[in-house]
PDB file of N, CA, C and O in Angstrom:
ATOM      1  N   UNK A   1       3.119  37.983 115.444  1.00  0.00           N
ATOM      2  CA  UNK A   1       1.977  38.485 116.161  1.00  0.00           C
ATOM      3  C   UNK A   1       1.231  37.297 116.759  1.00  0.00           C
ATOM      4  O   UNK A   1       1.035  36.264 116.119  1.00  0.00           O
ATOM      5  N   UNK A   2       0.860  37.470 117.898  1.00  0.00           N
ATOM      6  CA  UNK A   2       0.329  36.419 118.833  1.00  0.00           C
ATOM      7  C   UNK A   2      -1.112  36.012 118.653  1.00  0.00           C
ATOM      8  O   UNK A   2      -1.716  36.947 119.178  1.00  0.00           O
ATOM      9  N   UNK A   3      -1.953  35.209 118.240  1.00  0.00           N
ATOM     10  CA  UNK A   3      -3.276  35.652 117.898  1.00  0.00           C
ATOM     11  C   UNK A   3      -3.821  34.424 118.488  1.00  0.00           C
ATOM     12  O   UNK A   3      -3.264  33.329 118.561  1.00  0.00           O
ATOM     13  N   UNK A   4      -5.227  34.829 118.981  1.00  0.00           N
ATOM     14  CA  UNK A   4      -6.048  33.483 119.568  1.00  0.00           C
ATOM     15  C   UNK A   4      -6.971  32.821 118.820  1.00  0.00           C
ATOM     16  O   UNK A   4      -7.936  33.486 118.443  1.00  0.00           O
ATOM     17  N   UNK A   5      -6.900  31.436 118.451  1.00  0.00           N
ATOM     18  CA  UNK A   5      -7.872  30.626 117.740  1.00  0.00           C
ATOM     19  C   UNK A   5      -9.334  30.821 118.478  1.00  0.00           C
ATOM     20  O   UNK A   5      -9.499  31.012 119.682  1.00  0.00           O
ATOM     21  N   UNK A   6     -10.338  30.729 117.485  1.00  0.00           N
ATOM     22  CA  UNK A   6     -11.565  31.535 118.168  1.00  0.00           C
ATOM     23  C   UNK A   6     -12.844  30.118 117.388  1.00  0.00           C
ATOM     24  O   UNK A   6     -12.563  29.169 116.656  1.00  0.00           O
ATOM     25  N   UNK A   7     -14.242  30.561 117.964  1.00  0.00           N
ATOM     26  CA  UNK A   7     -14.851  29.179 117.045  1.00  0.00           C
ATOM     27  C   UNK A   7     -15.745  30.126 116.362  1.00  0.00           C
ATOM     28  O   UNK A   7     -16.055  31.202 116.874  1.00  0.00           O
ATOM     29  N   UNK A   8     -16.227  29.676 115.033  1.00  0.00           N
ATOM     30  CA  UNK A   8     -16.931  30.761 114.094  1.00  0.00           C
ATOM     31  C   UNK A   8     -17.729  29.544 113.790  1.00  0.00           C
ATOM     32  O   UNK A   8     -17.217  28.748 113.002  1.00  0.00           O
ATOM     33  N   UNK A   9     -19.068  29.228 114.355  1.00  0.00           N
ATOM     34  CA  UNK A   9     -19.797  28.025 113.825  1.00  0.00           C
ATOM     35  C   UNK A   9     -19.677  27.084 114.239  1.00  0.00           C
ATOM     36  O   UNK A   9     -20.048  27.041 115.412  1.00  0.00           O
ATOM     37  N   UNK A  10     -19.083  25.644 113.616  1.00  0.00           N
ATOM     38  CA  UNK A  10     -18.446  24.880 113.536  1.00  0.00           C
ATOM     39  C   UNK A  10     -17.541  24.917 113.299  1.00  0.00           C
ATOM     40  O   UNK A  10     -16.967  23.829 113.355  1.00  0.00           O
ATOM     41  N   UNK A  11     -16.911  25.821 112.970  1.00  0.00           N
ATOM     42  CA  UNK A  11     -15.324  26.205 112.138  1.00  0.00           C
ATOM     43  C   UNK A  11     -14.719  26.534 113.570  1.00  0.00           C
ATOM     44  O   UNK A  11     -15.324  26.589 114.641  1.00  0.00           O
ATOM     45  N   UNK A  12     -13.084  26.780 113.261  1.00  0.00           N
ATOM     46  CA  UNK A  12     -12.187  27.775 113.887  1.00  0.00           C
ATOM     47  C   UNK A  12     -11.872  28.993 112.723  1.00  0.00           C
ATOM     48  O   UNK A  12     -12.126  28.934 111.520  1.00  0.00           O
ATOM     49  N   UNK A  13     -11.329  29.951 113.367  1.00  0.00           N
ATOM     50  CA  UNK A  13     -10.493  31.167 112.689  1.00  0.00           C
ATOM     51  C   UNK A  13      -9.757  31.708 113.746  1.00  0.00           C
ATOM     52  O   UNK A  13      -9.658  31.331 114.913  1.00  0.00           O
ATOM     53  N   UNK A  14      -9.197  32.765 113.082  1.00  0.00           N
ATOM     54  CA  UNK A  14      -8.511  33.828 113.500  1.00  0.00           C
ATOM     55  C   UNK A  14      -8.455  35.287 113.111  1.00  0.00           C
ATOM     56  O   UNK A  14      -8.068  35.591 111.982  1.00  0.00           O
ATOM     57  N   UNK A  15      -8.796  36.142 113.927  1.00  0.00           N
ATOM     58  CA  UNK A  15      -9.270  37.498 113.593  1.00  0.00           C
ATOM     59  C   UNK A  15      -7.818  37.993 113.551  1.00  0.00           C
ATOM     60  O   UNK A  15      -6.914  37.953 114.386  1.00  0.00           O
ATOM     61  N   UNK A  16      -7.906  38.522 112.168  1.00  0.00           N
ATOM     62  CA  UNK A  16      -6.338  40.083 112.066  1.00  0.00           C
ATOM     63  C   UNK A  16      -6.403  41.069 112.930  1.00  0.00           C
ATOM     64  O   UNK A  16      -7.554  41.425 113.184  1.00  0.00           O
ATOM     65  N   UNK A  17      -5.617  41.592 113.431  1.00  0.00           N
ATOM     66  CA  UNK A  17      -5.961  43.165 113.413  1.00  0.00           C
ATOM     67  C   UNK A  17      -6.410  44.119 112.259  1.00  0.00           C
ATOM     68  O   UNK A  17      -6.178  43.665 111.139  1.00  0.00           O
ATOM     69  N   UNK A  18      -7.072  45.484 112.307  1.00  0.00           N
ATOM     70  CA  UNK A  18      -7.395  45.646 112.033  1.00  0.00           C
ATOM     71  C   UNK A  18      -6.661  46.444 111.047  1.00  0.00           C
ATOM     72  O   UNK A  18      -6.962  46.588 109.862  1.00  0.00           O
ATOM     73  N   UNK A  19      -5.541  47.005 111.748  1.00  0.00           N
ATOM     74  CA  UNK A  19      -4.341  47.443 111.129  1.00  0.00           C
ATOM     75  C   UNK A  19      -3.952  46.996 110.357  1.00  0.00           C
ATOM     76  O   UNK A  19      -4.105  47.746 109.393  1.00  0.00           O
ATOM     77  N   UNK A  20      -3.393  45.990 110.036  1.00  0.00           N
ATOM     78  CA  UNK A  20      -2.578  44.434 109.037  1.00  0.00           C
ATOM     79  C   UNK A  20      -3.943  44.230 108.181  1.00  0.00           C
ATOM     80  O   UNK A  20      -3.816  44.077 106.966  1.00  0.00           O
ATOM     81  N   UNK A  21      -5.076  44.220 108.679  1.00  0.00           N
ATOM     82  CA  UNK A  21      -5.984  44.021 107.308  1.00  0.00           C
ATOM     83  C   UNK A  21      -6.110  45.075 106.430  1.00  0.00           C
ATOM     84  O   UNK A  21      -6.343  44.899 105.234  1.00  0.00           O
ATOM     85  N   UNK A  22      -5.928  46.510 107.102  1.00  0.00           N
ATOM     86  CA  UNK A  22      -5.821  47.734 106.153  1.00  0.00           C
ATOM     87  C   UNK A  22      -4.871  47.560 105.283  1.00  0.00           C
ATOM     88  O   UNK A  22      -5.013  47.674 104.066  1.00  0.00           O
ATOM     89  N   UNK A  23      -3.284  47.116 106.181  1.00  0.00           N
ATOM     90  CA  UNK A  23      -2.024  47.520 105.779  1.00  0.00           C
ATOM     91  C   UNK A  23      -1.581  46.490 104.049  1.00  0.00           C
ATOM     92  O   UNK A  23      -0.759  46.716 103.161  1.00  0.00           O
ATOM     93  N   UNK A  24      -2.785  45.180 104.289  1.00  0.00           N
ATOM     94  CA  UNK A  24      -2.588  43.924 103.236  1.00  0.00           C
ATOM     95  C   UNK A  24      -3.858  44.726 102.156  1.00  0.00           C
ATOM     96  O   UNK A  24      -3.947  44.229 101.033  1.00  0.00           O
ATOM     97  N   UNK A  25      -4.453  45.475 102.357  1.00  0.00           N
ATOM     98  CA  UNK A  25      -5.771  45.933 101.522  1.00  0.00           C
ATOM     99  C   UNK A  25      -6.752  44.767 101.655  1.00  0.00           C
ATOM    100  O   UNK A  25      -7.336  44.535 100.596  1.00  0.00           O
ATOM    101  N   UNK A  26      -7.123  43.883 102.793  1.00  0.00           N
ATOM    102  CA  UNK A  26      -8.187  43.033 103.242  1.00  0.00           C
ATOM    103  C   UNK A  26      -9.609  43.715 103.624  1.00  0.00           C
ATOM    104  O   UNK A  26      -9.684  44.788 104.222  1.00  0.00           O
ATOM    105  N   UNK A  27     -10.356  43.205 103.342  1.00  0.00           N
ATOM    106  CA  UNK A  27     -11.424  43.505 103.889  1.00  0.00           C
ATOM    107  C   UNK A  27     -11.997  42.287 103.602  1.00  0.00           C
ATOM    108  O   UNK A  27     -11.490  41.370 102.956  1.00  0.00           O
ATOM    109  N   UNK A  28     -13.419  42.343 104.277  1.00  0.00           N
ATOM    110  CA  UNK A  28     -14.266  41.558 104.507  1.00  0.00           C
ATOM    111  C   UNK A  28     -14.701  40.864 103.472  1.00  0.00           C
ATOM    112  O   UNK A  28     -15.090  41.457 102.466  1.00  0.00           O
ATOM    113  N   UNK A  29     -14.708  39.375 103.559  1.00  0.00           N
ATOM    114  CA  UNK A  29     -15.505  38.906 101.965  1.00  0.00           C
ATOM    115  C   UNK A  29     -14.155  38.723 101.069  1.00  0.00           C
ATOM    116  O   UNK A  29     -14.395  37.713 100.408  1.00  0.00           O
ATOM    117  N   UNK A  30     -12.731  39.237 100.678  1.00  0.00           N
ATOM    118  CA  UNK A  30     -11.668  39.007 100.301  1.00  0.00           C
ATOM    119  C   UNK A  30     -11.088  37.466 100.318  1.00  0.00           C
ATOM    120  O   UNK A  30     -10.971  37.104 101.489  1.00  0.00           O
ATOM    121  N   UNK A  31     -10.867  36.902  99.804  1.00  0.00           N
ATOM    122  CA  UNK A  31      -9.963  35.407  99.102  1.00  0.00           C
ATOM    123  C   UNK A  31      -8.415  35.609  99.871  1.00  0.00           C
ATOM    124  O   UNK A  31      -7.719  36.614  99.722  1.00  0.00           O
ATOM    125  N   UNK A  32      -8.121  34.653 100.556  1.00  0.00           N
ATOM    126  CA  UNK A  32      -7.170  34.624 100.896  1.00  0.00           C
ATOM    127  C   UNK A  32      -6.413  33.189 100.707  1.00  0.00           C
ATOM    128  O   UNK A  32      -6.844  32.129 101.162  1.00  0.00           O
ATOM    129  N   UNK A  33      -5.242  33.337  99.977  1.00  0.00           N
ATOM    130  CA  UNK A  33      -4.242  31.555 100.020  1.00  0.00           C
ATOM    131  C   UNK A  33      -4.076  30.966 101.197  1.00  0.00           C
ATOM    132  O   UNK A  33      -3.683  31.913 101.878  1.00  0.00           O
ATOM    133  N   UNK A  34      -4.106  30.157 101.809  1.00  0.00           N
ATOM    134  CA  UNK A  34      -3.469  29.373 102.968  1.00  0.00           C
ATOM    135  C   UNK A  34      -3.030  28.260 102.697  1.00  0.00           C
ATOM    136  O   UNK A  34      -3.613  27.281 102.231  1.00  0.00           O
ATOM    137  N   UNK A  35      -1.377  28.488 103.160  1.00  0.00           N
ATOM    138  CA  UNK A  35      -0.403  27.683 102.137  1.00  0.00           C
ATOM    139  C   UNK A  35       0.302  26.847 103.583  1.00  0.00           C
ATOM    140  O   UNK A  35       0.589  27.576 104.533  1.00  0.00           O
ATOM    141  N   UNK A  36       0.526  25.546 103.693  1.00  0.00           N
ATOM    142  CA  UNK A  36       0.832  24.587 104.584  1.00  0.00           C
ATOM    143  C   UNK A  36       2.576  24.981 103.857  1.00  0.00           C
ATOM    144  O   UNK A  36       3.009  24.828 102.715  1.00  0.00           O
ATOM    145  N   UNK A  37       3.138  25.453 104.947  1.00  0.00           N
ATOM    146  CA  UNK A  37       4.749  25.584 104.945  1.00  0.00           C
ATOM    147  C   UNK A  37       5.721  25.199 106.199  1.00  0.00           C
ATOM    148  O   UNK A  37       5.951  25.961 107.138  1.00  0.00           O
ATOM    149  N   UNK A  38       6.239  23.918 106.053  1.00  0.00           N
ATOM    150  CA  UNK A  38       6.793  23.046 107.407  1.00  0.00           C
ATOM    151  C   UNK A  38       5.560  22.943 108.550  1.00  0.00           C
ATOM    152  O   UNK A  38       4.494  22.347 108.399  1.00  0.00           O
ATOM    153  N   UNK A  39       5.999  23.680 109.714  1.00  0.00           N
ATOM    154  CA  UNK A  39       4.952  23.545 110.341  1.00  0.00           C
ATOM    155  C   UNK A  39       4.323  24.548 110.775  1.00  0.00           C
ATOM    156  O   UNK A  39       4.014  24.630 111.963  1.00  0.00           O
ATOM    157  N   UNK A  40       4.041  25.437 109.929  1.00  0.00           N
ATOM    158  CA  UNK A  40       2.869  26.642 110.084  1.00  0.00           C
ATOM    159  C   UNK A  40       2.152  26.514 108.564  1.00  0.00           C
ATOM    160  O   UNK A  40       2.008  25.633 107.716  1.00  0.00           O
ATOM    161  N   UNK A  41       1.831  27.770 108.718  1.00  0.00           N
ATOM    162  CA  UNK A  41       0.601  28.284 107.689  1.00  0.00           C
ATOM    163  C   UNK A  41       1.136  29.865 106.936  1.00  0.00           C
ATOM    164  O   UNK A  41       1.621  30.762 107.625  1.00  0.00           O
ATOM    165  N   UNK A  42       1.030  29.927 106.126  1.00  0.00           N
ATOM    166  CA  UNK A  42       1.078  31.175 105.368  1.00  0.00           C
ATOM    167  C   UNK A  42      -0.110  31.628 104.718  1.00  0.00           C
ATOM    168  O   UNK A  42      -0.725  30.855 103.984  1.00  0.00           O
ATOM    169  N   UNK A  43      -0.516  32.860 104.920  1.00  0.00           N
ATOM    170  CA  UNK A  43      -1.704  33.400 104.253  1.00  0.00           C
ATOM    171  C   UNK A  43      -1.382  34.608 103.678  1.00  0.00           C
ATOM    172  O   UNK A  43      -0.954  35.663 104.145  1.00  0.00           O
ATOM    173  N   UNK A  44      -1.761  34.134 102.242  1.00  0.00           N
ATOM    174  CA  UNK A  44      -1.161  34.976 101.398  1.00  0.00           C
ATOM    175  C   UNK A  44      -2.558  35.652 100.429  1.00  0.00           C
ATOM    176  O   UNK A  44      -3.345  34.943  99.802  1.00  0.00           O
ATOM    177  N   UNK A  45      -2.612  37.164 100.501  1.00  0.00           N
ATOM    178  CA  UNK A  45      -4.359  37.772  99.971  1.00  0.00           C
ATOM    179  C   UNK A  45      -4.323  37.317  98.693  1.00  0.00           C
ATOM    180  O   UNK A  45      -3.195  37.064  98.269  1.00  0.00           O
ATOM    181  N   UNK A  46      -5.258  37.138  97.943  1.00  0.00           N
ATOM    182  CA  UNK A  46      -5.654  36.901  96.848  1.00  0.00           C
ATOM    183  C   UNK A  46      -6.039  37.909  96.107  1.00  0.00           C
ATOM    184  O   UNK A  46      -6.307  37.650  94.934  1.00  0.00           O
ATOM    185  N   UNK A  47      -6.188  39.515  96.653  1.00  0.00           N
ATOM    186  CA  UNK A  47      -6.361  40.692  96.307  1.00  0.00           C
ATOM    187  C   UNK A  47      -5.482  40.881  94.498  1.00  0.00           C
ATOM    188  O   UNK A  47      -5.987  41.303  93.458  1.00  0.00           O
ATOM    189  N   UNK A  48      -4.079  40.382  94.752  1.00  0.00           N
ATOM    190  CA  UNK A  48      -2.812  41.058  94.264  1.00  0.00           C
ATOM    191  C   UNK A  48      -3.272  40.793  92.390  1.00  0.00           C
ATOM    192  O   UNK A  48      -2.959  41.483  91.420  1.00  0.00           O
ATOM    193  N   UNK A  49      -4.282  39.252  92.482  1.00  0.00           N
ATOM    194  CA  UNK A  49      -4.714  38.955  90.816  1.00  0.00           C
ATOM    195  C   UNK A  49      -6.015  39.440  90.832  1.00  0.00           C
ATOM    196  O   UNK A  49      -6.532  39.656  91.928  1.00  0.00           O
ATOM    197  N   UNK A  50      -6.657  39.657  89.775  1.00  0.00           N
ATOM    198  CA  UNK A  50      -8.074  40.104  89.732  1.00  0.00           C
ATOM    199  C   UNK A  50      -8.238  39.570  88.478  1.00  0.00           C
ATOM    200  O   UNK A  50      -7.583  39.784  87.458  1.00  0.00           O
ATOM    201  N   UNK A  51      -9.889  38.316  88.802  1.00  0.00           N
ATOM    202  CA  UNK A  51      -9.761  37.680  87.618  1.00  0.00           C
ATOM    203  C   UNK A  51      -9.772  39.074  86.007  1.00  0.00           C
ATOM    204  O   UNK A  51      -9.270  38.776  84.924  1.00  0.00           O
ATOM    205  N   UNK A  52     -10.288  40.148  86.214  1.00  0.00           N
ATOM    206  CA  UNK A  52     -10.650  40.987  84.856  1.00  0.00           C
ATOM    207  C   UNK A  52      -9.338  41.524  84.623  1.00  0.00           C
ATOM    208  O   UNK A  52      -9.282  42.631  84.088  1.00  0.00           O
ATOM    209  N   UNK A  53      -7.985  40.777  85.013  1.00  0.00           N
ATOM    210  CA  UNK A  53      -6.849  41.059  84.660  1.00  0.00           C
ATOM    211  C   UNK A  53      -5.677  40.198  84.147  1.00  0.00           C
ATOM    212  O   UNK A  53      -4.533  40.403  83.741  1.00  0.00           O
ATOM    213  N   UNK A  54      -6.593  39.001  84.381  1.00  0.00           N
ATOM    214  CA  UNK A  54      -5.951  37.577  83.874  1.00  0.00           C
ATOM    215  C   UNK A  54      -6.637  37.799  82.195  1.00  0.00           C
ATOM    216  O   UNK A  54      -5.957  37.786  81.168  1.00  0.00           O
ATOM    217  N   UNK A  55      -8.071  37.990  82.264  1.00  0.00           N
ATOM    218  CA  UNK A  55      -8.957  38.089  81.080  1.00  0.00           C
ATOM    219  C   UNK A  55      -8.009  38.658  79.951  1.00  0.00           C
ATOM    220  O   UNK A  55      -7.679  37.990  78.972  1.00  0.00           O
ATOM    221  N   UNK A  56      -7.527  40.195  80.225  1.00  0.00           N
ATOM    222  CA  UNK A  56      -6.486  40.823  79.471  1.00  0.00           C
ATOM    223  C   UNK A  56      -5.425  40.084  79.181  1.00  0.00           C
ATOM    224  O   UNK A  56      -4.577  40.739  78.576  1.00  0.00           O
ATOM    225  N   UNK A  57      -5.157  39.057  79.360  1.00  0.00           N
ATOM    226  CA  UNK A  57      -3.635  38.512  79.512  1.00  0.00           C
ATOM    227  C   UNK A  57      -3.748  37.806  77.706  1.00  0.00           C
ATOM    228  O   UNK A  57      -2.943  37.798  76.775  1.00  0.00           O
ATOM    229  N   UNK A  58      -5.265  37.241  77.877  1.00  0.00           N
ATOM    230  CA  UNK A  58      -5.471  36.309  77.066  1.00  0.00           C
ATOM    231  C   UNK A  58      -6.709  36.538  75.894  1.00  0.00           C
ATOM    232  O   UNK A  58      -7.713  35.837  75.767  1.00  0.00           O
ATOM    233  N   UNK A  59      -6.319  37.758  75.065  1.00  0.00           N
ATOM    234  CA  UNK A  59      -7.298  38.187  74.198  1.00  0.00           C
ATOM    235  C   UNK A  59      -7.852  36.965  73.705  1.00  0.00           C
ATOM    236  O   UNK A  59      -7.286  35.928  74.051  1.00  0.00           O
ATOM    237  N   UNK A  60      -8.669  36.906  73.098  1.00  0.00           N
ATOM    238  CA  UNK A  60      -9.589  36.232  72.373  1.00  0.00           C
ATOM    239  C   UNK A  60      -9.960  34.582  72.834  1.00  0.00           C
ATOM    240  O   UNK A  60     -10.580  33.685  72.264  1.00  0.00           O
ATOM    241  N   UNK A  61      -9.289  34.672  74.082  1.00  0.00           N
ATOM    242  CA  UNK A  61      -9.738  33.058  75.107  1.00  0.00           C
ATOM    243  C   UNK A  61     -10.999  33.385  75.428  1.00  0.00           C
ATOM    244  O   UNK A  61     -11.452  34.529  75.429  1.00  0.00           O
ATOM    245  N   UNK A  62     -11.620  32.320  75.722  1.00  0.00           N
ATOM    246  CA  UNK A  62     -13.005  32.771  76.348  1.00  0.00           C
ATOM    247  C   UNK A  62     -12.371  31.384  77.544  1.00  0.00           C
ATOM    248  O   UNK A  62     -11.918  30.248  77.412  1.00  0.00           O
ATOM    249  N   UNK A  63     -12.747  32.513  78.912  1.00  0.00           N
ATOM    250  CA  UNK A  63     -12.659  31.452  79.931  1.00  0.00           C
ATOM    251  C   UNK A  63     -13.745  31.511  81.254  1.00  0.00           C
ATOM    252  O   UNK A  63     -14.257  32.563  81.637  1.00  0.00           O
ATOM    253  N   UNK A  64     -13.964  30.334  81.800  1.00  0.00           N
ATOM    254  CA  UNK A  64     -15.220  30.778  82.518  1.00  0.00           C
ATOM    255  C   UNK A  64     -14.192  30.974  83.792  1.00  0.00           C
ATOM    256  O   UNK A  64     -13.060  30.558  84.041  1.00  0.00           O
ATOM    257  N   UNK A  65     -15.391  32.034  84.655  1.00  0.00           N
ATOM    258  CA  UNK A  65     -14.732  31.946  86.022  1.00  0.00           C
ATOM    259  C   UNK A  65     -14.006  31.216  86.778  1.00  0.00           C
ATOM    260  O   UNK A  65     -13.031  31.576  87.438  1.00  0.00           O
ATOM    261  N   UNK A  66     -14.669  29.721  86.659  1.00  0.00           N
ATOM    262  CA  UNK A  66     -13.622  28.673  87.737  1.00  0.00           C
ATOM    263  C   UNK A  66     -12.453  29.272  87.046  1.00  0.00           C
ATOM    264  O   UNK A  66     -11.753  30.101  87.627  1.00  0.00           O
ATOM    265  N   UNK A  67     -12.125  28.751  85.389  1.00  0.00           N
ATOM    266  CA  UNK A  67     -11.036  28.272  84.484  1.00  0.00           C
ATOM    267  C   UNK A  67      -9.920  29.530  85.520  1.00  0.00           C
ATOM    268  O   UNK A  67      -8.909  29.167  86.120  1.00  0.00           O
ATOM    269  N   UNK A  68     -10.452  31.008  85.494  1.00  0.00           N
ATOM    270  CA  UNK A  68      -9.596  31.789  85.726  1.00  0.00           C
ATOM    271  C   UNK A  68      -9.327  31.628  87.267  1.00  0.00           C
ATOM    272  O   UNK A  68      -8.169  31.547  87.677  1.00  0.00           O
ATOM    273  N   UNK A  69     -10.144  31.594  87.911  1.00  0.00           N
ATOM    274  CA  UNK A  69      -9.590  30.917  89.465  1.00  0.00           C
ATOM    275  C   UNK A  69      -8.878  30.324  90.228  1.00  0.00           C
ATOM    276  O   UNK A  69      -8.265  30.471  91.285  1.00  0.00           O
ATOM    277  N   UNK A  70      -9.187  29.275  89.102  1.00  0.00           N
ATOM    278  CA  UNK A  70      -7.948  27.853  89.301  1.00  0.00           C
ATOM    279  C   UNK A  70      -6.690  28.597  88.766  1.00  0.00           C
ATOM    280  O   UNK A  70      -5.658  28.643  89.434  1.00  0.00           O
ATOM    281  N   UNK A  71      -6.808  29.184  87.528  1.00  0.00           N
ATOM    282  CA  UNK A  71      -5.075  30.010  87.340  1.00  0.00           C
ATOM    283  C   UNK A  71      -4.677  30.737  88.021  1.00  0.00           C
ATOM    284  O   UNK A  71      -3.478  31.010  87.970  1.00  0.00           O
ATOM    285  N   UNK A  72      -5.734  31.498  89.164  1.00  0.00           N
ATOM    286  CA  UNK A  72      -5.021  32.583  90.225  1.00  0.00           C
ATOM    287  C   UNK A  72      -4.967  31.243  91.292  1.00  0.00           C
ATOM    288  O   UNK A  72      -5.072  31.811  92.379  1.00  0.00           O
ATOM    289  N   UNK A  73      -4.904  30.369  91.465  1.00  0.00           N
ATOM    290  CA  UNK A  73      -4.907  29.972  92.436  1.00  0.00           C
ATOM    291  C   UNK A  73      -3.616  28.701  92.639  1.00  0.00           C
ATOM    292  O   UNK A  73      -3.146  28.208  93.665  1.00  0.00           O
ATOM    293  N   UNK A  74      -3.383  28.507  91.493  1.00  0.00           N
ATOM    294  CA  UNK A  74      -2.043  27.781  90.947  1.00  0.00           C
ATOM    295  C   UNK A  74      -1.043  29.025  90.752  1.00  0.00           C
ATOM    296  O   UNK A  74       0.044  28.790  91.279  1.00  0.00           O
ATOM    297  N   UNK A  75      -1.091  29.822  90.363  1.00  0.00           N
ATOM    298  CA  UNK A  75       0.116  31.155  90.147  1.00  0.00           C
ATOM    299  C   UNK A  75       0.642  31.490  91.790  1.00  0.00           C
ATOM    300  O   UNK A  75       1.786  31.811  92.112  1.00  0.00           O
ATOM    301  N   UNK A  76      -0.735  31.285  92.855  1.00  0.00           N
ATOM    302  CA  UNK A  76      -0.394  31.571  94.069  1.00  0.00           C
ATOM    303  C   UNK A  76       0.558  30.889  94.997  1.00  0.00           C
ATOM    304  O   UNK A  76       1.408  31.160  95.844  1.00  0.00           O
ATOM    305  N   UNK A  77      -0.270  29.396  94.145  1.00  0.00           N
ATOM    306  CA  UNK A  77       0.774  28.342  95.248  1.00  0.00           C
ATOM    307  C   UNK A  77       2.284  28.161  94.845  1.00  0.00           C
ATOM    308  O   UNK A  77       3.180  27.768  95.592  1.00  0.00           O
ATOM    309  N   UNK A  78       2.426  28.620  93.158  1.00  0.00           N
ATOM    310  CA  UNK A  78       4.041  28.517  93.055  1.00  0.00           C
ATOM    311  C   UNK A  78       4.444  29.892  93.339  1.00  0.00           C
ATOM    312  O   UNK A  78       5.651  30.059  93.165  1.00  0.00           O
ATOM    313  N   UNK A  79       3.917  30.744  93.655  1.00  0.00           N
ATOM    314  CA  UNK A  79       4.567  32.108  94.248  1.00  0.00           C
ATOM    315  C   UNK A  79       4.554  32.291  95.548  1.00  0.00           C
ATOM    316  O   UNK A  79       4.638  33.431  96.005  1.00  0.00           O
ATOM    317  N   UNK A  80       4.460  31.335  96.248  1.00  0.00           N
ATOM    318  CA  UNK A  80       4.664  30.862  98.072  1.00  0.00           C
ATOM    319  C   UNK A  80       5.372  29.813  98.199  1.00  0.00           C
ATOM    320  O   UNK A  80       5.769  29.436  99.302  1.00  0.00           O
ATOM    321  N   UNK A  81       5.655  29.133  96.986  1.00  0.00           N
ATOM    322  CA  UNK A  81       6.634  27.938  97.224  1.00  0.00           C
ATOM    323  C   UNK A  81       8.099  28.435  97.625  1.00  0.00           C
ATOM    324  O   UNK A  81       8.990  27.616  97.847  1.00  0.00           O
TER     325      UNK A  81
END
């Protein structure tokens, strides 16, 4: 899909369709991976972990938010490798 780099601020982005954001369960405010692969980009939702499901993984851990973040966020990058 062909998409045009746009300026948001100081930033750049790129707007989805609106379709493909339904079709990924995106919405607004949603975490998304962006994973450097040769010479593009992969964006992969962050929807699929939910930290109150990592929590379950690990009865009686006590972990703070980052702690579980950083584990959805390392699980992501070796599941795009």
């Amino acid at each position: 899909m062909k998409r045009q780099i746009i300026k948001i601020g100081s930033s750049v982005g790129i707007i989805l369709p609106a379709q493909e954001a339904s079709r990924l369960k995106l919405k607004a405010g949603d975490e998304v991976e962006v994973v450097a692969e040769g010479e593009g980009l992969k964006i992969v939702p962050m929807n699929r972990i939910r930290p109150i499901r990592l929590r379950g993984l690990w009865k009686g851990v006590n972990l703070s938010e980052e702690e579980i973040n950083e584990a959805r966020h390392e699980a992501w990058k070796s599941f795009a490798s």
